[in-house]
N, C-alpha and C positions, 0 to 999 in steps of 0.2 A: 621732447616736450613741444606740443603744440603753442603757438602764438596766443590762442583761448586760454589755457594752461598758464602759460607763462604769464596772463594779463589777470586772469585768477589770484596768482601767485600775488601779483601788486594791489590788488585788492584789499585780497585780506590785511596783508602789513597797512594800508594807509588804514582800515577801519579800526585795527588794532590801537593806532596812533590817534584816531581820533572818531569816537563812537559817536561823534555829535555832530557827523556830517555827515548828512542827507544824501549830498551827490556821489559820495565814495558807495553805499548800499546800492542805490540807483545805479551806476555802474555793474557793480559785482554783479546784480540782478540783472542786468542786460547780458553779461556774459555766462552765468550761470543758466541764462534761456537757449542760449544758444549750443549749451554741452547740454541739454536736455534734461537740466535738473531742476526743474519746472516747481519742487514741493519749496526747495531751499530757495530761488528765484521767490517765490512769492510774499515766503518769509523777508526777504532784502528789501522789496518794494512795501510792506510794511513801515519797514523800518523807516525806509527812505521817504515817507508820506511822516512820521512822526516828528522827521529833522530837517525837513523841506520847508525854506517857509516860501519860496520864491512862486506866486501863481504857476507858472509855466513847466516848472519841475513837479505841480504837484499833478497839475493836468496828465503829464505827459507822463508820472508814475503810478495814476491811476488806469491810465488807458493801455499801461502796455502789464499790468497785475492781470486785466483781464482776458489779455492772449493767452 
């Protein structure tokens, strides 16, 4: 298992553990881009715009949803 894999893997457990943070979606979704799963990535950066309140996470989850 790759390091993406493996950081996947911690992802989902922290989301699972707490649906109401923003920066764990934002996460997944940065890692999710990077395995090429671009449809699910974009679904995360949803999320993570809905649980985001910090300006600069939301900037920076709306600018990388459009990559």
């Amino acid at each position: 298992m790759g390091q993406l894999d493996e950081a996947l893997k911690h992802y989902e457990v922290a989301v699972k553990k707490d649906s109401t943070n923003g920066k764990y979606y934002y996460n997944r979704a940065l890692v999710k881009s990077k395995l090429d799963k671009f449809e699910e990535a974009i679904d995360d950066y949803n999320k993570a715009l809905d649980n985001l309140s910090d300006q600069t996470g939301l900037y920076q989850a709306r600018f990388n949803k459009g990559v």
